[in-house]
Structure formats: structure tokens, C-alpha cells
N, C-alpha and C positions, 0 to 999 in steps of 0.2 A: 076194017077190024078195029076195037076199042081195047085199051089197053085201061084197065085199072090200078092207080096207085091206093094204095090207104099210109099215109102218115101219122102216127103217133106219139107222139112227148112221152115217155116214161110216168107212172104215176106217181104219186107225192110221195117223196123220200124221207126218211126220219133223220133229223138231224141232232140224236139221241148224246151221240156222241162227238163233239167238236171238235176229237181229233183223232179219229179213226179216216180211214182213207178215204179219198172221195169217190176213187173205183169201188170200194165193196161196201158203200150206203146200201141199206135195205129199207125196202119201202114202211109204211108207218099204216097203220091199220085205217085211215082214209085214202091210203093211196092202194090199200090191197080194197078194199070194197071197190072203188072208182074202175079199177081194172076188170074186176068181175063184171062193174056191173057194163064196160065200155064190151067185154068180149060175149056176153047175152045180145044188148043192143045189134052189135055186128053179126051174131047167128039168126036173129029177130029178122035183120033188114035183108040178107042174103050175101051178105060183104065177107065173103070166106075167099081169104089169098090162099093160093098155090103155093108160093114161098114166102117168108117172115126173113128178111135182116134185122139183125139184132144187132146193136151194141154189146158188146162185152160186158160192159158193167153188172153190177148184181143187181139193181135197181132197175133196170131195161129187161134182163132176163128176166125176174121176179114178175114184171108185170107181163111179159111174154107168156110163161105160164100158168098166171093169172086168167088171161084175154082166151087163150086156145082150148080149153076144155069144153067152153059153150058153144064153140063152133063142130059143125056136122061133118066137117072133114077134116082132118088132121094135117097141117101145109108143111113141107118139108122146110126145116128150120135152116138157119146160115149163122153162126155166131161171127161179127168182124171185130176188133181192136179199132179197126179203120171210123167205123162207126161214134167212136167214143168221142165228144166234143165235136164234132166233123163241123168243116163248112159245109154251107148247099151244094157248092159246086164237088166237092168230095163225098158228099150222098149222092149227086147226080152220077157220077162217073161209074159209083157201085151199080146203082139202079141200071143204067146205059150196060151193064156187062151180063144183067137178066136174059129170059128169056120166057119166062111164066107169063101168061094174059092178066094175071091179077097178082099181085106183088105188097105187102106191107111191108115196111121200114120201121124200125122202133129204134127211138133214140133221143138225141136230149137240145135242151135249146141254149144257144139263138138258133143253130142252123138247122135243124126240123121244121122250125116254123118260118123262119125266112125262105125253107125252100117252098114251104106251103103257098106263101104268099106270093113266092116267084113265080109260081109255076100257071097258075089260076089266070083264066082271062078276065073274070071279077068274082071278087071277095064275100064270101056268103055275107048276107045281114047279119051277123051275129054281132055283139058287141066284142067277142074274147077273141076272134078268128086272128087277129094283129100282134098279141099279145102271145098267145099260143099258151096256154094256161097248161100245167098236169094232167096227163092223159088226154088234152085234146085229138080228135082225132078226124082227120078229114078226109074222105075219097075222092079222087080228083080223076076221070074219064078223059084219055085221049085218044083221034082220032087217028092210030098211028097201026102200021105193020111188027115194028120190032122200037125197042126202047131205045135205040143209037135215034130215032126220028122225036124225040121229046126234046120239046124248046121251052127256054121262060114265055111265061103269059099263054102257053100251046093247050093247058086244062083245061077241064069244065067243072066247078066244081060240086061236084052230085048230092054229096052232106057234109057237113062238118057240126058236130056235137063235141061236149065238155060234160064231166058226168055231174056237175049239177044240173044241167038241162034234166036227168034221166034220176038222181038220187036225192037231191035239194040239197040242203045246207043246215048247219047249224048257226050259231051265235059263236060257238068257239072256231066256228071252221072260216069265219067271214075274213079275207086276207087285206 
């Protein structure tokens, strides 16, 4: 049996206001197109999870349903708190308590993309895969019966894209 992960970074948040909270950031009008354009990609490729964890935050939901509209099935949603800044090993533990064959996590870095990179037995060529950029988002395949059997390095990893691969960039967008 193969168990699908898809991990995703939240997309680019507006940092509009420098003292409003950092739980109800709302994303910034390149982070809502990158989300659009990350959840076409994923209807495009066939990467439709059965269930979505979320982060709580506004910025994670916002891009949450952003990404689900373009997909052909509609994946029963999970809001967690637990989610919000999490370690890997604290995303893992949620993930470990699933039971869907395909699973997305949406949430924020370091620990979305250190789990990405934990989890892979090697690291797509990408330049940004290390980094974990906004909206990155990577599907990681493992050969497993139930998610309690996921170990570091135990993935394959099947794609991983950053929505400038998929929308390009500007001059003002170059970070």
C-alpha cells in the first residue's frame, strides 16, 4: 500500500500591518494568486488528499481555501492550533494519528519544511526544496500500511514545486 503526504508552507503573508497579530496575518495578493495557482497545479497533476490539516492561523486557512476549489474532490478539512509554528516531530505525531491514503498538512516554517526534508530518502533537485519557500509544496510517497509505519528518510519524493516554477516572478517579487 503507498500512503501519500503533500506538504505545504502557507503562502506569502502580508506583513501590512507590523502590529497586528501574527495568528491573524492574511495573506498578500502574491500569496493568494501562488495558492491558486499551487491548488490548479495539484487538480492538474492528480494530488487530491482525502484530508487537509491545517493550521489555525488565517494565513494557512486563507491559503487552504485558496488551494481546494481547483481540486475535483472536496477533502474533509481538520483545523489544529497544534499546527501553528509546530515542530516536525509534532506535525509527525498529528500525521501518525490519520488514517486517509493521501493526507495534506498546511502550515508554516521551519517545521513544514524540515519535516519535508526529514522525511525524503533524497531531496528533489530543486534549488528551493532546503529552504522551503511560500507555498512550497511537496508530495512525498511511502511504502507503508498505516502512518504509525512513517520514519525519517522512509519517503519518495514524487514532486515538489514553488509557484514561481508555475506563475514566474516579477522584479518587485525577487526576495
Amino acid at each position: 500500500m503507498t500512503l501519500r503526504l503533500i506538504l505545504i508552507r502557507h503562502a506569502k503573508s502580508s506583513w501590512g500591518n507590523p502590529f497586528a497579530d501574527d495568528h491573524a496575518r492574511v495573506l498578500n495578493t502574491r500569496g493568494q494568486d501562488s495558492a491558486v495557482a499551487i491548488g490548479k497545479w495539484m487538480a492538474e497533476q492528480g494530488y487530491v488528499p482525502d484530508v487537509v490539516l491545517c493550521s489555525d492561523a488565517a494565513r494557512t486557512q486563507e491559503t487552504m481555501d485558496l488551494i481546494l476549489p481547483a481540486l475535483p474532490i472536496q477533502p474533509k478539512q481538520q483545523l489544529s492550533g497544534r499546527i501553528y509554528h509546530a515542530s516536525p516531530d509534532t506535525i509527525l505525531d498529528l500525521i501518525k494519528q490519520q488514517t486517509a491514503e493521501t493526507l495534506a498538512v498546511i502550515g508554516h516554517n521551519p517545521g513544514i519544511g524540515m519535516l519535508a526534508n526529514g522525511l525524503v530518502k533524497a531531496a528533489p533537485e530543486h534549488r528551493r526544496f532546503s529552504d522551503y519557500p511560500t507555498c512550497a509544496t511537496t508530495m512525498i510517497d511511502f511504502d507503508a500500511a498505516s502512518w504509525t509505519q512513517v520514519r525519517p528518510r522512509g519517503g519518495h519524493c514524487e514532486a515538489f514545486v514553488v509557484p514561481r516554477d508555475l506563475i514566474g516572478t516579477s522584479a518587485q517579487d525577487i526576495e
